[in-house]
Each structure stands twice: as structure tokens, then as C-alpha cells.
N, C-alpha and C positions, 0 to 999 in steps of 0.2 A: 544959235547955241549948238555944241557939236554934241552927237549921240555918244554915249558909252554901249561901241561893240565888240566888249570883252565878255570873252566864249566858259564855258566849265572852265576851273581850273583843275590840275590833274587830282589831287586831292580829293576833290570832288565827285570829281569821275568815281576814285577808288571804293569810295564814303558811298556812293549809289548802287553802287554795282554789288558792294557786299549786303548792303539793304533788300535789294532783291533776291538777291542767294540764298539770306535766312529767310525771306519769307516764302519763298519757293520752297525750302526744305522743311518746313517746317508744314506748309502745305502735302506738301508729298505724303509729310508723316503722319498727318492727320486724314488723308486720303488710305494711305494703306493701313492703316489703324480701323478705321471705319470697315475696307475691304475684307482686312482678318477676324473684325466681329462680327461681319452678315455673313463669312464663310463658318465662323465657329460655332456660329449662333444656329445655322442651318444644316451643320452634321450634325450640331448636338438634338436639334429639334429632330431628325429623322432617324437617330438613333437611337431616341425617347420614344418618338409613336411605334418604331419595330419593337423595342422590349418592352413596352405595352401591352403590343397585341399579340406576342408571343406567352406572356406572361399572362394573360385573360384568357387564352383559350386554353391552357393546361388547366389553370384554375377552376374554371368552368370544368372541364371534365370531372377534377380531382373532387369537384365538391357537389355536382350535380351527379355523378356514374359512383358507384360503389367500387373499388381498386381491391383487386380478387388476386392477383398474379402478378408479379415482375419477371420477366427473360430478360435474358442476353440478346441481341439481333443474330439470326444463321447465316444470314450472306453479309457481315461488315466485311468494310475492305483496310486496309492500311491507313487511310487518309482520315478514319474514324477515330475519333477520339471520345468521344460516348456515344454508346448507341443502347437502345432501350426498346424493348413492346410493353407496354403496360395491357392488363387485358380489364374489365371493366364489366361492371353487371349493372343495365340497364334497367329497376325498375317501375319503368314509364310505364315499358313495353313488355309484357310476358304471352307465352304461347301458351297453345293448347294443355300443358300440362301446370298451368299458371307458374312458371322458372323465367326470371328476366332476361334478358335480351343481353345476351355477350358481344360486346364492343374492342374491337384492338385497335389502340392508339401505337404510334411510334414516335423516337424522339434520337434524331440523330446532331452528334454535333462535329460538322466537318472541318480541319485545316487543310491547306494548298498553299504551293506557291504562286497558286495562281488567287486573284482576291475574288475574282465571278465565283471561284468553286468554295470561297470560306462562307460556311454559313449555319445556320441556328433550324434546323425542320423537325416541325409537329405538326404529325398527321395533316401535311401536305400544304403547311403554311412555310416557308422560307425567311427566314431573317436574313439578306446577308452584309456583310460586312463590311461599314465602310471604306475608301481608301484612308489608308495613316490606321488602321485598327489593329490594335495586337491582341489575340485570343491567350487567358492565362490556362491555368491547369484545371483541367472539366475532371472534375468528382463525382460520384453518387455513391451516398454510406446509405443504408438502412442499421437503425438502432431499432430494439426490442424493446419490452418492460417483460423482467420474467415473473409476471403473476398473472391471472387471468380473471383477474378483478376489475380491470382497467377495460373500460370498453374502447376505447382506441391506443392500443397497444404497443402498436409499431410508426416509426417515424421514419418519413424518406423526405433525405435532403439533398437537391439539385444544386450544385455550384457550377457556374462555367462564367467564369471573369470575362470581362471586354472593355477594353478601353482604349482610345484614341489621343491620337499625339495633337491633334487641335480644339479637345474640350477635355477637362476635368471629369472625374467621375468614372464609375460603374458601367458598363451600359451593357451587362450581359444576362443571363439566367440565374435566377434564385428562384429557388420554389423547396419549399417545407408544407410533408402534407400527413398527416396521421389517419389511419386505417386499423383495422384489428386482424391480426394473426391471429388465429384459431389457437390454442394452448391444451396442455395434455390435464389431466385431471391433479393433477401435485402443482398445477399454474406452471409450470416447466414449456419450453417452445418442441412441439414433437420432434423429433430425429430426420423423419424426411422432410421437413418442413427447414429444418436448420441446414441440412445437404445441397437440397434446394440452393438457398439464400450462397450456401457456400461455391457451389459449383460457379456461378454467375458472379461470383465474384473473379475465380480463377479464367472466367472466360473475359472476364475485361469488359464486363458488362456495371457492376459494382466495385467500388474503391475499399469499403469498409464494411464489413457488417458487424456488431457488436452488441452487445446488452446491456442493458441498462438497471442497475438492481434500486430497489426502492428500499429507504430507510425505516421514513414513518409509515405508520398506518392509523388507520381512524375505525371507529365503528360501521359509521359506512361501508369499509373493506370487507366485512364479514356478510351483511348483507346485500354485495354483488352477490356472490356465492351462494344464493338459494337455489334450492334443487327443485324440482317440479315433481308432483305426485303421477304415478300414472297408473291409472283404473281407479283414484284414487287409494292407492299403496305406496307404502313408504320403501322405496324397492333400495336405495344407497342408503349409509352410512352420512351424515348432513347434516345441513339448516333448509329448512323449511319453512315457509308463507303459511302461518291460520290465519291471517288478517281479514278471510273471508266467514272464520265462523264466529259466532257471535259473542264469547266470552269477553275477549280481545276490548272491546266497548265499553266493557262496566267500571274497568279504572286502569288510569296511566300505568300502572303498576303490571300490570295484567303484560301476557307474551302476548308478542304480537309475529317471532319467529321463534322456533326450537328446535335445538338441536336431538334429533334420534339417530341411534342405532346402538351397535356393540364397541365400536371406537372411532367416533369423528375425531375430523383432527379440530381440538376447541381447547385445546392445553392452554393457558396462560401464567406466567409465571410472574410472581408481586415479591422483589427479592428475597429469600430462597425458598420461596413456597408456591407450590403450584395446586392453581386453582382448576375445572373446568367448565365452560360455561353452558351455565342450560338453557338459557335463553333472553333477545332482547326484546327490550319494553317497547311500548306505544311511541315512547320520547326519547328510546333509542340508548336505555338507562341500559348495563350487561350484568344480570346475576347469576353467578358465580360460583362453585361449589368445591372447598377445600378437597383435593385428592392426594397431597403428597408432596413432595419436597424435590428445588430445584437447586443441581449440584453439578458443574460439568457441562452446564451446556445444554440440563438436557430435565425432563422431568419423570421423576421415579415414583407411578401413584402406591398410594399405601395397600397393603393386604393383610396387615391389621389394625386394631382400632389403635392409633395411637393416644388417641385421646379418649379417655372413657367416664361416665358418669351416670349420676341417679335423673331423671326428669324435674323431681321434685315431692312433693308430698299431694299430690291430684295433678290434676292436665289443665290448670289454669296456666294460660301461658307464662302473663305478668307477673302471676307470683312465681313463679319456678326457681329455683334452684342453678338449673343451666343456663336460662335469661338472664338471670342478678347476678352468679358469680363463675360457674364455669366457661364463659365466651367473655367475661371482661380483659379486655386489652389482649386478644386471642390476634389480633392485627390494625397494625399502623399506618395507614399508608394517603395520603391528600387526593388521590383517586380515588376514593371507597364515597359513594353518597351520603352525604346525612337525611336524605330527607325523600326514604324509600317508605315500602308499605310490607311487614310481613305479616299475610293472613293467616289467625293460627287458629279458624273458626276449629268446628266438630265435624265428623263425618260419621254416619251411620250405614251398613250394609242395606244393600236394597232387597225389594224382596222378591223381584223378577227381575231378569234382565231388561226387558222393555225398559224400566226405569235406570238402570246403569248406563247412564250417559255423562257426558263432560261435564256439560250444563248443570246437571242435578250435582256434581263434587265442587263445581266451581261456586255454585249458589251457596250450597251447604257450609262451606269451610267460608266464605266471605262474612254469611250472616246468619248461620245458627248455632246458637250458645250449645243445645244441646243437653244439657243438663248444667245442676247447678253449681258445678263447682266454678264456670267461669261468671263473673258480673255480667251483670245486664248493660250493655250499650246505650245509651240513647238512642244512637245510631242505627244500631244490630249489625253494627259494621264492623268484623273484627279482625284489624291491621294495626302493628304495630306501627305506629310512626317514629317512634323516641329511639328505636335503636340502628345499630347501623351492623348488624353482625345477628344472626338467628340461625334458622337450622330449615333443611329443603321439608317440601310436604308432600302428602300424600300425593296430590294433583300432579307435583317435577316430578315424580318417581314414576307416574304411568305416561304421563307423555315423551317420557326419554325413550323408551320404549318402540320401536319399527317393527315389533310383532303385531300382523294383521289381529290375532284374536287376543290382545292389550286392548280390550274394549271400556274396563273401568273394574270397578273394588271387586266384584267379585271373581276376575282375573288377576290379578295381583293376589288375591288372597291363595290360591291355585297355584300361584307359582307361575303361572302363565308373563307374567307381565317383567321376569327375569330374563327371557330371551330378547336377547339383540337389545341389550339395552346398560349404556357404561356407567348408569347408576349401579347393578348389581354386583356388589362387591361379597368375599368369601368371612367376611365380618358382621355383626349383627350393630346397625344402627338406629338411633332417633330420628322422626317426622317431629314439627311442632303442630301436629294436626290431632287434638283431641278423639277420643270416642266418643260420641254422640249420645250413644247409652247409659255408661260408666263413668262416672267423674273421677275414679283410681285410674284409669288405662287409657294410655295414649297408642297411636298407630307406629308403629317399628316395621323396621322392614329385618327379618329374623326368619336363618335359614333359605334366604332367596325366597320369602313369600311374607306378605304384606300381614301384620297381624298385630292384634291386641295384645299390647303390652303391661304391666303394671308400672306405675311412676314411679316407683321404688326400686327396678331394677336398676344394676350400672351397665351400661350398654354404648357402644360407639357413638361419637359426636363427631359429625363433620357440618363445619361453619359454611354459612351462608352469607354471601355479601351482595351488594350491588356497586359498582363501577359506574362515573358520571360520564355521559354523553361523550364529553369535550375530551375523555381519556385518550392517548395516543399510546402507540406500541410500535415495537422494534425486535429484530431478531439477532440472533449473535452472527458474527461476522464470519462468513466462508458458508455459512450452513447451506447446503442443497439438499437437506433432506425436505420433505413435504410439510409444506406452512403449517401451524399447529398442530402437527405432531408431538408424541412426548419427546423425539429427538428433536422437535426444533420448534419449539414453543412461544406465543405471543408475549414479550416482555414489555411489560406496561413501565411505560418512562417515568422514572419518577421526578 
């Protein structure tokens, strides 16, 4: 039988040769495809552990070291594009005169046409740049808050972009850290302190610095702003912490801060009437005391009575005359509390001053009747609950007071207890604080001195409220006068 020795035909040939071609190309593709994911895969990994560990060790400073100073750098050169000393208070570490340990970090960030010299340095750690890396535009703004309520006050934000032509992404510096700027007493940021920020701006140290105004405000806000006694003396104009003396305890209602002096700024204004406050509760309740009318922007307290009436026919509070009808519908407002406490016990002069103390007016006016014109309690507890509007008492009228010898009633009765104090007005007003003796005569405050009044005089009336916790406040827009001032007063949102 013969062999068939017929070879490829050219067809054949061609049909094989292109078989090979696609799968050789097709290999290649799948070869450099593989090579350009362990190359991408391996800048991006080493661009992610350098902005890691550049980004953990600032951090670590910013939140273990206290951040005291920003400068500009004195010897940058051209090829800087941020350069930074932050300076740092250490803490850990204090010397002999117990002051922490001053720490200087640096933080430069260089461009080159050369790629060795592009790089990320913090205090002596080096990022640099991989090749294919483009650096974008390196910023550092510091923003303020101008109030000085805020315990971390000031905000610095680090931007320096970076990114790579062989992996997606970021891969450069972020860092936002908040610290406190010291504040001038209006919460305002002081002058050298703003020069400061500003000069290191103009050196090319900083890109922005700017402020930041706050809208709302809460209760809270008022008490940052406690002032401290010293010698125990009430030496500012303020709010002030009792929280350590023992009144404070007997009921939610009770202050638990209070405002003294001759004019704190404690203005608030409940559309167009201005109130100011005298003090917050245990639960952080704000009671309030009508002073005059908000017009402009701005609040104008009264210096005469503009409201005037009889007490009533004795110093029973409930039954009075000003409780049932002269404070009815006196104010409207979904912030005023329903479910406060106005104590309108008795109070009797002492008969030494040993016995003139807090304690002895807070007890007194809580829980003794006094005489009979008021009912017996079951209780002996006597606090209105049922209204939400009443009148201040003898007790807010001596502790508004920052005169040292405002020691209790028989200071006030003296005239003593009218210095440094923005209860005393040149009008004659109502206490709802019985006389303890006398069931005709209630306590007035008359001629700048605390004194027995008959409940049949007509005499000034300024309303008392209380304000719920959850109230919020706002100021008019552009105002730089100083926060609760009568030119720029707390305006409760309604």
C-alpha cells in the first residue's frame, strides 16, 4: 500500500502561525498586565506605609504634647513649599519649678526637580516621593471660634496632596488638630495673638487664617464662663460656682451658679423684652429677671417702674393680687418652663449677725410660714409650682450682690447689699418674700435698701421667669460688641 506523504498545506501553515500569534499576544498581555499590578500594587503599598507613618507620628505629638505655638521656619529655602515649627508643652515631663517640658517639632514639605530631594519631613522622619509622583498645592489655614467658651478653640488644618500616575488615590498629608487659643475677656482672640497668626501668614508659613463665628448657643455656653473666687471674694463682675455650698442640695430649683456684680454681661432678650439672668439651676433650668425692652439690636434696662402695683391685701403669696392678676399673660414664649418652683416663704430679721447667714434665708423663705396670713403646707414647703412667671426674692437680691460685706438681711437693710450689684435699680420694687412677723408687709427693695413694705402699697413689678434647659440663643448678625452685653444680648430662638 503506498504512504500518503503529503506535508502542511499553505493554508495551514497560515491557520497555525496566526494561532500562535494570538496566543503569544495574548500571553504577553496577561504577563504585562500581571507586571503593571505587582508594580502598582507595590508603589501603592509603600506610599500607604510612608503616609501612615508620617501621619501617626504628627498625630501622636498633636494629641499626646499640648500645641502652644505655630512659626514660620527662619532658614526655609526656595524649594519649600510648607515649612512649619510647631512648639509643644510636654506634660509628662516638668522641671523644678513644676512648667512642662517645651518640645519643637518641624514639618517641612519640599519640591525639586530632582525626585531624591521631593519629600514629606517631621521632625526627622522623611517621606519621599515616589517616582511618577506629582505633589499638589500644600496649605496650612488655622481657623479660630471667637468666643472663649469653647475649650478647643482653634483648628489647624494640614493639606499637602500627592498622588501617583501608577495608583489611584491620595497619598499625601492630612492632618486636622484643635488646640485652644487663649481669648481676651469679651471671648474676642487678643491683638498680639491675631498679629502673631497674621504675620506667619505673610511669611509663607500659613495659607489662611480666619474665624469662625458661632450661631447657637446652649446653656452650657454660660457656664464655661465661671469665674473663680479669690480669697474667696467676688473680685469680677460674673457667673460664679456655689455648687460647693450647701443650699444648692435642697432642691433642683435652687442656684447652683449666680451671676454678681454691678453689670455682667447676662442680658437676654425673648422678642422685644429684655430679660437678665440671675442664675442657673441644679438641672441647668436659667431664671431670669425682666429689666427692659429690646429694640435695635440692642437692650435698654428700665429706670422706671414701668409696671406698677399693690402686692395684694397681706403677703400671702397665692392669694395676692400680683400672682392672679397683675403677671397674667405678662409673657408668651415655648421657652419659659412650666414646671419651676417660686419660694415665697417668710423671712424675719436676725438678731445678731452670727445668725445672718445664707443658710438661715434659704431655710427661712423655703419653709416658714411665718405668720398666719399664709396656709399651712403640709409640706412646710413653700414653692409655687403652678405658675410660670412670679417676682425675684429677697435671697436673688443679696446674692447678685459682689460686695464683700453683702453678708445677708441686715446688710441689705443698710443699704450695704446695693453696691456692685445689677439688681439695684433707682425705682422702688416687689420681693415675693413675706415678713415673717407681719402678715400686712412684704420685703421691697425701697430707696436702695431692703425693707418692710405694706401689701397695699403700689410699687414696681419686675417678673420673674425660668427658661428650659434645652433653650438655645443666638446673637444679631455683625455684633462685636461683648457677648451678653445690653449692646449685644443673648436672643433666645424661638
Amino acid at each position: 500500500m503506498k504512504k500518503n506523504k503529503k506535508g502542511f498545506t499553505l493554508i495551514e501553515v497560515i491557520v497555525t502561525f496566526c494561532l500562535i500569534s494570538t496566543i503569544s499576544f495574548l500571553l504577553f498581555q496577561i504577563i504585562l498586565s500581571l507586571k503593571n499590578l505587582y508594580t502598582s500594587s507595590d508603589y501603592k503599598t509603600v506610599l500607604l506605609i510612608d503616609q501612615g507613618n508620617l501621619t501617626r507620628r504628627i498625630n501622636d505629638d498633636l494629641f499626646d504634647l499640648s500645641l502652644q505655638k505655630i512659626d514660620t521656619c527662619p532658614n526655609a529655602t526656595a524649594s519649600h513649599k510648607l515649612c512649619l515649627n510647631f512648639t509643644l508643652l510636654d506634660y509628662r515631663f516638668k522641671d523644678e519649678q513644676d512648667k512642662p517640658t517645651t518640645v519643637t517639632k518641624r514639618l517641612e514639605v519640599i519640591d525639586s526637580t530632582n525626585d531624591t530631594d521631593r519629600k514629606i519631613i517631621y521632625d526627622g522622619y522623611a517621606m519621599s516621593f515616589a517616582k511618577g509622583s506629582k505633589l499638589g498645592e500644600a496649605t496650612a489655614t488655622l481657623s479660630y471660634i471667637l468666643d472663649d467658651t469653647v475649650k478647643y478653640n482653634t483648628f489647624l488644618t494640614i493639606d499637602v496632596p500627592v498622588t501617583n500616575k501608577l495608583s489611584n488615590g491620595d497619598f499625601g498629608l492630612h492632618i486636622t488638630s484643635q488646640f485652644y487659643t487663649e481669648m481676651d475677656e469679651n471671648g474676642q482672640i487678643p491683638a498680639a495673638t491675631l498679629a502673631h497668626y497674621t504675620n506667619i501668614t505673610k511669611a509663607g508659613g500659613l495659607t489662611s487664617v480666619k474665624p469662625i463665628t458661632l450661631t447657637t448657643f446652649t446653656v452650657h455656653d454660660f457656664i464655661r464662663r465661671v469665674l473663680s473666687t479669690e480669697e474667696g471674694k467676688y473680685t469680677k463682675d460674673g457667673l460664679y460656682d456655689v455648687s460647693l455650698a450647701s443650699w444648692h442640695s435642697l432642691d433642683k430649683d435652687f442656684p447652683k451658679y449666680i451671676y454678681k456684680g454691678e453689670n455682667p454681661n447676662n442680658f437676654v432678650a425673648i422678642d422685644n423684652q429684655c430679660f437678665r439672668i440671675l442664675q442657673i439651676t441644679n438641672e441647668n433650668g436659667l431664671k431670669l429677671i425682666y429689666d427692659g425692652t429690646y429694640t435695635n439690636n440692642r437692650c435698654t434696662p428700665s429706670t422706671t417702674s414701668t409696671l406698677k402695683a399693690t402686692y395684694g391685701t397681706n403677703n400671702n403669696w397665692l392669694a395676692s393680687s400680683l400672682r392672679n392678676t397683675t403677671l397674667n399673660e405678662f409673657i408668651l414664649n415655648k421657652n419659659i418652663s412650666s414646671n419651676s418652683n417660686f419660694f415665697y416663704g417668710s423671712l424675719t430679721v436676725p438678731l445678731t449677725t452670727t445668725e445672718d447667714t445664707y443658710q438661715r434665708m434659704i431655710t427661712m423663705h423655703m419653709n416658714d410660714k411665718g405668720n398666719t396670713a399664709m396656709e399651712t403646707l403640709p409640706s412646710s414647703y413653700y414653692a409655687d409650682h403652678s405658675k410660670t412667671i412670679a417676682l425675684p426674692t429677697v435671697v436673688d437680691y443679696i446674692l447678685a450682690s459682689r460686695e464683700s460685706a453683702c453678708t445677708g438681711m441686715n446688710a441689705a437693710i443698710s443699704g450695704t447689699c446695693n453696691q456692685l450689684n445689677y439688681l439695684a435699680k433707682s425705682f422702688d420694687y416687689w420681693t415675693m418674700t413675706a415678713d415673717g412677723v407681719d402678715t400686712s408687709h412684704i420685703w421691697a427693695i425701697v430707696g436702695g435698701k431692703l425693707t418692710s413694705s405694706v401689701s397695699t402699697t403700689s410699687m414696681g413689678v419686675r417678673p420673674v421667669i425660668y427658661l428650659k434647659a434645652s433653650t438655645t440663643f443666638t446673637f444679631s448678625p455683625g455684633n462685636t460688641n461683648p457677648k451678653g452685653a445690653s449692646s449685644n444680648p443673648y436672643i433666645v430662638n424661638s
